[in-house]
C-alpha positions in Angstrom: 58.8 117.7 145.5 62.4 115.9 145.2 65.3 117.7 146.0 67.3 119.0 143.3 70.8 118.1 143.5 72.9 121.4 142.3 76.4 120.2 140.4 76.0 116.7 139.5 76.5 117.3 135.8 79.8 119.4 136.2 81.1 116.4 138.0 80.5 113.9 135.8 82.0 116.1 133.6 84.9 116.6 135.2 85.5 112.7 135.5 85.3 113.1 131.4 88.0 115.2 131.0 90.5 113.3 133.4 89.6 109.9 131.5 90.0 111.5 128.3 93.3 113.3 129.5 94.9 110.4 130.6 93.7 108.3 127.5 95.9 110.3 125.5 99.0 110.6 127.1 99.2 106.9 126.3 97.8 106.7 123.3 99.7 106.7 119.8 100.1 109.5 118.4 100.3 109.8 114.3 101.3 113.1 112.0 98.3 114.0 110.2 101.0 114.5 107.3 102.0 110.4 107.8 98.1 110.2 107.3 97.9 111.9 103.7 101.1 110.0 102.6 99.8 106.4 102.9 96.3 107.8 101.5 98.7 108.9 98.7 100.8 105.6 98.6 97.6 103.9 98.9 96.1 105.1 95.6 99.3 105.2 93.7 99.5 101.5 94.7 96.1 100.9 93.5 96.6 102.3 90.3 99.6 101.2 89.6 98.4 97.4 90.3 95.3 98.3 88.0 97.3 99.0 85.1 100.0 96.0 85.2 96.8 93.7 85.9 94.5 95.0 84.4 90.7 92.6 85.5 89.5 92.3 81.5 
């Protein structure tokens, strides 16, 4: 029978969690409020460009 190597999935884990860590220190960071505002902006724009040009 093979050996069974103990640990090799904590490891890998491990490596995980330091890639992930260090993705997002650099990554860009946005306000989930910022988020809803231009979903808000978004639709308002949409409507509003709906009823001045109206398709029909």
């Amino acid at each position: 029978m093979a050996k069974r190597r103990k640990g090799v999935g904590f490891h890998s884990a491990a490596g995980l969690v330091r890639y992930f860590d260090a993705e997002e220190k650099t990554a860009l960071k946005i306000s989930p409020w910022l988020v809803v505002a231009i979903a808000i902006g978004t639709m308002i724009a949409v409507i509003l460009a709906n009823i001045l040009y109206p398709l029909s």
